[in-house]
C-alpha positions in Angstrom: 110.8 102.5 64.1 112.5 101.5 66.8 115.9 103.3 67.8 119.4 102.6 67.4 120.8 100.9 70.9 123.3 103.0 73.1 126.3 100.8 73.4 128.1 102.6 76.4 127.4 103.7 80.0 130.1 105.5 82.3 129.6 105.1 86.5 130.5 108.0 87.9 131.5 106.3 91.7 131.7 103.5 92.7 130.5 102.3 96.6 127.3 100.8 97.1 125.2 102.2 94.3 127.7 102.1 91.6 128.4 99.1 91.6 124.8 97.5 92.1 124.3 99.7 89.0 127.2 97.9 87.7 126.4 94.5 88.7 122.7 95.0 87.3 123.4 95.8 84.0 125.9 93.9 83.1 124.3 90.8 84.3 120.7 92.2 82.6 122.5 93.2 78.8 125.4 91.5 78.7 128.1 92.0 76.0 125.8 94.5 74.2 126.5 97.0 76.6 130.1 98.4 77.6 129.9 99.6 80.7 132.7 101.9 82.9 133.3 102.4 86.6 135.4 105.1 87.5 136.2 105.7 91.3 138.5 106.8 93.0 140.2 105.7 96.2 141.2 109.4 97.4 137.5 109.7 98.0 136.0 107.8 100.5 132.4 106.4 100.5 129.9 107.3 103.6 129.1 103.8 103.6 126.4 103.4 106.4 123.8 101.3 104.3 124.0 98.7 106.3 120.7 97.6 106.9 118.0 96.4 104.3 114.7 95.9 104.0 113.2 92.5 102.3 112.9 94.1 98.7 116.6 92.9 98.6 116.1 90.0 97.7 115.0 90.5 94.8 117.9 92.2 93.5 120.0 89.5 94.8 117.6 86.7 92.6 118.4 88.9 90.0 121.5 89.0 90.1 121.5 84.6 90.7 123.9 85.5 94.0 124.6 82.7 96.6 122.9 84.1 99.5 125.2 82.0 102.1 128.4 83.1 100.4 127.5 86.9 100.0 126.7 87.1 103.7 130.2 85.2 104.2 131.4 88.1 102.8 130.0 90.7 103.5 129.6 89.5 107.8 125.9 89.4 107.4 123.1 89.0 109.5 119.7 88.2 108.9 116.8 91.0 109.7 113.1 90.5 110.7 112.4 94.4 111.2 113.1 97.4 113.1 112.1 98.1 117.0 111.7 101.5 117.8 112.4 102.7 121.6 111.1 105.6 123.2 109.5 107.3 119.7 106.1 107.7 121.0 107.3 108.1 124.8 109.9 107.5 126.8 109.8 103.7 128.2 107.4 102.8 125.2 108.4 100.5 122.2 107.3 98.6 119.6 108.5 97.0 116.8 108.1 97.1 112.4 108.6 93.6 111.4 108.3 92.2 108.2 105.9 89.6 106.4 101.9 90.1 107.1 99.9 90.5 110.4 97.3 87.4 111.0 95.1 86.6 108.2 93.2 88.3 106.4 89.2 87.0 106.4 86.7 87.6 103.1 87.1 91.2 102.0 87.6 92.7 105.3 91.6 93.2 106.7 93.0 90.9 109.4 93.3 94.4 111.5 90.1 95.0 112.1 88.5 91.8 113.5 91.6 92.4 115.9 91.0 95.7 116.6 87.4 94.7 117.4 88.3 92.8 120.2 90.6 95.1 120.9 88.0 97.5 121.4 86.5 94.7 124.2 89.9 94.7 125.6 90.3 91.0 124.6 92.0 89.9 121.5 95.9 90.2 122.9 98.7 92.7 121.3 98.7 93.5 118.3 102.1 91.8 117.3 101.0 88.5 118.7 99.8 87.8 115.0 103.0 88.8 113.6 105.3 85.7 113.5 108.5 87.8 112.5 107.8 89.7 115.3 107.5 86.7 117.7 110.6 85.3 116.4 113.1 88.5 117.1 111.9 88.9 120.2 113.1 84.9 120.8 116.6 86.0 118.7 115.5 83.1 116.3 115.6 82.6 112.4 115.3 80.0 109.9 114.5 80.3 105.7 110.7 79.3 105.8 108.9 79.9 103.3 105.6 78.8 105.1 104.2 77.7 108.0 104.2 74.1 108.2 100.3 72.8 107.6 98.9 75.8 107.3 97.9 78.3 104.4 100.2 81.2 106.7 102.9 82.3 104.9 106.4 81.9 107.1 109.3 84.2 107.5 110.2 87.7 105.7 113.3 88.7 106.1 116.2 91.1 104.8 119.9 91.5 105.9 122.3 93.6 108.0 126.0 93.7 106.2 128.5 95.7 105.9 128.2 98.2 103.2 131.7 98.6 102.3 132.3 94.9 102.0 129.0 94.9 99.8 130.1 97.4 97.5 133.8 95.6 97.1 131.4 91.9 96.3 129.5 93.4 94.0 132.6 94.9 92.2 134.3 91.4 91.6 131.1 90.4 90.4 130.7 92.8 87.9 134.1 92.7 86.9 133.4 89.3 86.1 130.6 90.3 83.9 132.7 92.6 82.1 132.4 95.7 83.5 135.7 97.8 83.3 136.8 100.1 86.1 139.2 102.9 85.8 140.7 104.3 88.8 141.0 108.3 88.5 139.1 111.6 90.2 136.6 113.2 87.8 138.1 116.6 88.0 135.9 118.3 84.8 132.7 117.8 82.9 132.4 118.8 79.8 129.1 119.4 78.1 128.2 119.5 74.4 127.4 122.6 73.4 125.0 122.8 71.0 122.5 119.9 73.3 123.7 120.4 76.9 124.4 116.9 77.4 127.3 115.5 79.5 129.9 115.2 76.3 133.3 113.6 78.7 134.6 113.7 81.5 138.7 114.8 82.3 140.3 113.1 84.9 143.2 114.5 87.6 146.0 113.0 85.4 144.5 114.4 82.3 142.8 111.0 80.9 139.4 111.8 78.9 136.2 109.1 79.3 132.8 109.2 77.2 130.1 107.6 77.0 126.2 107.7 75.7 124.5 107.3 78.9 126.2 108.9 82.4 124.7 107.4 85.7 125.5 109.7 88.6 126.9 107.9 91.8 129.3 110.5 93.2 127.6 110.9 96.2 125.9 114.0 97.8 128.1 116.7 95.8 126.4 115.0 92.7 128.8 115.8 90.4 127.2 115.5 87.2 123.4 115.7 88.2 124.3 119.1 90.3 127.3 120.6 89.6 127.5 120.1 86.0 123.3 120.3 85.1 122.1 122.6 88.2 119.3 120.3 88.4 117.9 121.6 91.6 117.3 119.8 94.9 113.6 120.1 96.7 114.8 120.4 100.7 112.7 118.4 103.2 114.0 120.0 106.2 110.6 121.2 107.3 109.3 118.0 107.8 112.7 115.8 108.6 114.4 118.2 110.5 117.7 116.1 111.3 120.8 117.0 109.1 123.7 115.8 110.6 125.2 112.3 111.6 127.7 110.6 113.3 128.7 106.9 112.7 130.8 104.8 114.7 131.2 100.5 115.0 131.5 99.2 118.1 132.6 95.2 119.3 130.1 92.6 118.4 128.0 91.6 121.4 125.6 88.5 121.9 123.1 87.6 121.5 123.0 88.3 118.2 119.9 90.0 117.9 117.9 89.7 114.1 116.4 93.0 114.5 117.6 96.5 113.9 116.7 99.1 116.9 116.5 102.8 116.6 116.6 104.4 119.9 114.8 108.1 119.8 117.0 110.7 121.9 116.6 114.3 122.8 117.1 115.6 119.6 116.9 112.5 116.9 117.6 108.6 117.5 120.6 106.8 117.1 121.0 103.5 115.3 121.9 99.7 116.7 122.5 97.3 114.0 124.5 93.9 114.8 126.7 92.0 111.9 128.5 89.3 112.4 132.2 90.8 113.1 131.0 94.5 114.8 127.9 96.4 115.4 127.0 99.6 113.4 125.7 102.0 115.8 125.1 106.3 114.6 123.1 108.9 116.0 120.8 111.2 113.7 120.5 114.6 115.3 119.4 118.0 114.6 121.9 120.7 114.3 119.6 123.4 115.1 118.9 121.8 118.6 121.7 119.5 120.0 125.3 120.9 119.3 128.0 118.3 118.0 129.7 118.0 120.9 126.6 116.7 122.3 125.9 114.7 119.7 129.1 113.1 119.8 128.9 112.4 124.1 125.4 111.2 123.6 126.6 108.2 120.9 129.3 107.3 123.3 127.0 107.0 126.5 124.8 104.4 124.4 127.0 102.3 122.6 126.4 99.0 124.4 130.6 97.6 123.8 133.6 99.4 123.0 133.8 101.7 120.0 136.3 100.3 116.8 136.9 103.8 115.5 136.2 107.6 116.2 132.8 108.4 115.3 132.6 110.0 111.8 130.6 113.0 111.0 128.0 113.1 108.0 126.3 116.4 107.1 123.1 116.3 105.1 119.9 117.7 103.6 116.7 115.2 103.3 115.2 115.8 100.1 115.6 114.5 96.6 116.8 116.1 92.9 114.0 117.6 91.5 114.9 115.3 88.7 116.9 112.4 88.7 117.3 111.6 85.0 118.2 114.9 83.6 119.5 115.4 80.1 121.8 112.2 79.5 122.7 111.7 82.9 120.6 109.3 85.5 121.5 109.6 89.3 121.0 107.5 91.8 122.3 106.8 95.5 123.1 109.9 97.6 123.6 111.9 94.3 119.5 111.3 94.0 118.5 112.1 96.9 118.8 111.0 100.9 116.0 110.2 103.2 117.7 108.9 106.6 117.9 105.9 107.3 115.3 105.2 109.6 113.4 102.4 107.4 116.6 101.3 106.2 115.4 102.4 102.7 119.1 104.3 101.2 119.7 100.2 99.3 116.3 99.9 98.1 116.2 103.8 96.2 119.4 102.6 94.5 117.7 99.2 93.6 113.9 101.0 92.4 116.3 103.3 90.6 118.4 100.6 88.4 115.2 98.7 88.3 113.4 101.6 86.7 116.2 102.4 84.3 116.1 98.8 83.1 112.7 99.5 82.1 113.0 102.8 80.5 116.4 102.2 78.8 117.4 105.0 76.4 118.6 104.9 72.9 120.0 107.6 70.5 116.7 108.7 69.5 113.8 111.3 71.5 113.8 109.4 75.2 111.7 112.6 76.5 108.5 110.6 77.2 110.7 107.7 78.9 112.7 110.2 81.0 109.2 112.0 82.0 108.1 108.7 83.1 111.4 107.9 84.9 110.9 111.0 86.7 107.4 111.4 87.7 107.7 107.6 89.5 110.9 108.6 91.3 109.4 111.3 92.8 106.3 109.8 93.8 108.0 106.9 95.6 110.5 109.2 97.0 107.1 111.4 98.1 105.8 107.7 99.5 108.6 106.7 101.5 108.9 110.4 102.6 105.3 110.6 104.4 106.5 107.4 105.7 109.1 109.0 107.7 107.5 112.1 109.0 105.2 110.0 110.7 107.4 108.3 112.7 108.6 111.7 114.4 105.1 114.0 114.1 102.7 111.4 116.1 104.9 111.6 119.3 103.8 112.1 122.9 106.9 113.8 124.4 105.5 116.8 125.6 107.9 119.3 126.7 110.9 118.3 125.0 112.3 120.9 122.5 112.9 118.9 119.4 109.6 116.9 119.7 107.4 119.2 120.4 108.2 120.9 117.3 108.1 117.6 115.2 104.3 117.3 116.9 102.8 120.7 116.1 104.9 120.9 112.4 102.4 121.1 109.4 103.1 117.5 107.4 102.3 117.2 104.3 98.1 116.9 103.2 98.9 113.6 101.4 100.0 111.9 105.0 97.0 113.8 107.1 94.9 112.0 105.1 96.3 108.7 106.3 96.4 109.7 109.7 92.8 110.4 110.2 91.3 108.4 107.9 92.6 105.7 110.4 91.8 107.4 113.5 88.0 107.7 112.1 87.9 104.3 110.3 90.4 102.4 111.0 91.2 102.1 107.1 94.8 102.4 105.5 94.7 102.2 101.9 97.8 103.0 100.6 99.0 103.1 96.5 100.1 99.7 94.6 103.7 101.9 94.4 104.0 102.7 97.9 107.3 100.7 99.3 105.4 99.9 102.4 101.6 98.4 102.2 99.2 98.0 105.0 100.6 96.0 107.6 103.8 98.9 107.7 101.7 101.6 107.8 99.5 99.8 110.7 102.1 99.2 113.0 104.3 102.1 113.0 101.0 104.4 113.3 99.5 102.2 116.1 102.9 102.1 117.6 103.5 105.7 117.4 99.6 106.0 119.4 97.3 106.4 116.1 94.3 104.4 117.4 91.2 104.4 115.7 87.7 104.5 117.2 85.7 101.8 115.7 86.4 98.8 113.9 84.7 98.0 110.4 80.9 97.4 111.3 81.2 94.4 108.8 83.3 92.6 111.2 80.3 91.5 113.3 78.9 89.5 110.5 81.2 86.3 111.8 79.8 85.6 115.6 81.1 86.4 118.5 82.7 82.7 119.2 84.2 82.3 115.9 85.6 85.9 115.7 87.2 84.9 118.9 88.7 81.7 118.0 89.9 82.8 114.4 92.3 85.1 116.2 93.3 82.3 119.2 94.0 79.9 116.7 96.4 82.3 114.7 97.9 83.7 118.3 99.0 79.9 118.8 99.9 79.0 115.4 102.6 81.7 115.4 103.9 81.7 119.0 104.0 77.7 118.5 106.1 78.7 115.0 108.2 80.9 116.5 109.1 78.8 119.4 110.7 75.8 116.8 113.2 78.0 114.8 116.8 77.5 115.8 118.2 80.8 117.4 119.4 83.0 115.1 123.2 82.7 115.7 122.7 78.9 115.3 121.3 79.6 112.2 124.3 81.8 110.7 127.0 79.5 112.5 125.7 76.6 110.3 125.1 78.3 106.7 127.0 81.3 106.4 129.4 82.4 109.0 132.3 84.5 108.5 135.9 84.1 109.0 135.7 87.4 111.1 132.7 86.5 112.9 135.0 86.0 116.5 132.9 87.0 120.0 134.7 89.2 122.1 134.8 86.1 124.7 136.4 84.4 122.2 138.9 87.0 121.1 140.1 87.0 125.0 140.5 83.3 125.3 
């Protein structure tokens, strides 16, 4: 028998993940569904998910949105991946694009016919077969969906916006779909006695709101999820050591690049990501070795233009809710969880999260086995994207330095180990069908971060020595010759989607 449908869902704050919860549901139920926002503006949002990665857009597909008007509005830019300076030494960097790397050939991956010749020293960097890659380093973008004549798929890409102006797009939108917002503070929970369950919430002015299903986006205190359910939070410190931030903008500069960089300092890395009317810049430090006052200097001394703003301080813990669907509430954003943003990864947790809730919606009946489900997946991709992270900082070569050396001798967890030397003996990454980021991710940052394996599949010598070596020339060219005919990236936005704010600082003199 199937159970009787929930008809109401109340948002507990709004920002970026309420109201892509918002947005999502609305536009996937429709009128059978009455759904609530309440925010408030006394509480501001920490609003630094401003970088993506290309799960996106997918959400944005969902949703039907025009991407050339919601990067109007939001002063967006386009993204091709992430370069990381000084991580694995200081003067070294490399870059995580997006799409695939070559081609791969029968059952054996692209990597290791590359590797092989590697091995020979002939064969050229590994991210001359990465046509993202090639094309950030030129500043240049286009939408292509392949490469012109050729079986080689073309451009992946995500977006930098502003998160703020994100959150406020997605709001009209849902508003539009029907979704009601109630501006008040959520000074009281009240639970139901007899099952535990979130019963109403009271409001500063008195006002009382219920609803069936609660979905938790109040941000790190986690108002309902923590404060009202004592869910429990699993800390991560031991492996991701950083747990403080400070964020500043800065003026737009040019070029505008269509890349994200993350800059590793003394004690963390600090963040560089251009938009159309600023750049987002922070720095992600550890408490325990660089004070904020140094924090703060450090920020200043790297910005590359003038700051917009002071910098603005963020404390945190990395970890996650031991369970994010707990009783009749769901969390999701900051109230779930936070891993920093190094892979740009805060957007896509709030759209996994939505996207799994879809799936596994409740009704009035036993939702125990949905909610185990709901529960055991969030933690695995959380536990995914996690491992992910730590290896970025433990497989570092910046011997001497405090904060490094410690990330370098730390014990990680068994699960990422395994990666590491499985590589190192085989040069094999197999990673799980739920893991966020699949083979070409995992190769780059770990050969990046000076992972390098010692032999190359054997099977790899079954294709001769003449052919192996013109399979890779002829994908080298293809993608430099690719990259080399897309506008530049600026051109690109100035013709589709710029913004009324998008002014150059030359500009703004004259």
């Amino acid at each position: 028998m199937p159970g009787v449908e929930i008809k109401s869902v109340v948002i507990v704050g709004g920002g970026t993940a309420g109201w892509m919860c918002a947005a999502a549901l609305a536009k996937v139920m429709g009128p059978r569904l009455s759904i609530t926002v309440v925010e408030s503006d006394e509480i501001g949002i920490v609003g630094v998910g401003e970088a993506t990665i290309p799960a996106i857009n997918l959400f944005n597909q969902m949703l039907r949105l025009d991407e050339d008007d919601f990067l109007r509005n939001t002063h967006g830019t386009f993204k091709l991946g992430i370069e990381f300076a000084n991580w694995y030494e200081r003067g070294h960097s490399y870059m995580h694009s997006f799409g695939t790397v070559g081609k791969d050939l029968a059952y054996i991956p692209f990597h290791h016919y590359w590797l092989h010749e590697h091995l020979l020293g002939r064969g050229g960097s590994l991210w001359d077969y990465s046509l993202d890659y090639q094309a950030a380093r030129q500043n240049r973008f286009t939408r292509m969906a392949q490469i012109e004549g050729t079986p080689l798929p073309g451009i992946t890409y995500a977006f930098h916006f502003d998160a703020s102006l994100y959150a406020a797009y997605l709001r009209r939108y849902a508003q539009q779909q029907g979704v009601r917002r109630v501006e008040g503070m959520v000074v009281e929970v009240l639970l139901d006695p007899a099952s535990g369950d979130v019963q109403k919430l009271r409001l500063k002015d008195g006002r009382e709101l219920s609803g069936e299903l609660y979905v938790d986006c109040s941000g790190f205190r986690g108002l309902l999820i923590e404060q009202a359910l004592t869910t429990g939070y699993e800390d991560w410190t031991r492996w991701l050591p950083c747990d403080r931030a400070l964020a500043v903008p800065s003026e737009r500069v040019s070029p505008l690049t269509p890349y994200t960089r993350s800059t590793a300092q003394d004690a963390g890395w600090q963040w560089r990501i251009p938009l159309q009317h600023r750049t987002g810049n922070g720095h992600v430090y550890s408490s325990a070795h660089m004070s904020d006052e140094q924090a703060h200097e450090r920020l200043l001394q790297n910005l590359d233009s003038k700051p917009l703003a002071e910098a603005r301080p963020i404390r945190f813990t990395t970890g996650r809710r031991r369970l994010l669907w707990n009783r009749n509430v769901v969390s999701m954003g900051l109230a779930s969880g936070f891993l920093e943003p190094l892979e740009s990864t805060a957007i896509h947790l709030i759209q996994m999260t939505i996207h799994r809730l879809v799936l596994l919606f409740p009704d009035r009946g036993d939702n125990s086995r949905r909610r185990d489900e709901f529960n055991q997946s969030s933690a695995a991709e959380y536990e995914y994207l996690r491992d992910f992270i730590i290896l970025h900082y433990y497989a570092n070569n910046r011997v001497g330095e405090p904060f490094w050396d410690d990330c370098r001798h730390m014990s990680v967890p068994d699960s990422l180990t395994h990666k590491i030397e499985l590589f190192r003996e085989t040069g094999g990454i197999f990673v799980a069908a739920q893991d966020l980021f699949q083979l070409p991710s995992w190769l780059q940052v770990m050969w990046g971060q000076g992972i390098k394996p010692r032999a190359a599949h054997p099977f790899v010598e079954t294709v001769s020595p003449q052919d192996r070596a013109d399979y890779l020339k002829g994908i080298r060219d293809l993608m430099a010759d690719a990259a080399r005919k897309l506008p530049l990236h600026e051109e690109f936005i100035n013709g589709h989607c710029r913004s009324s704010a998008a002014v150059t600082p030359a500009a703004r003199a004259g």
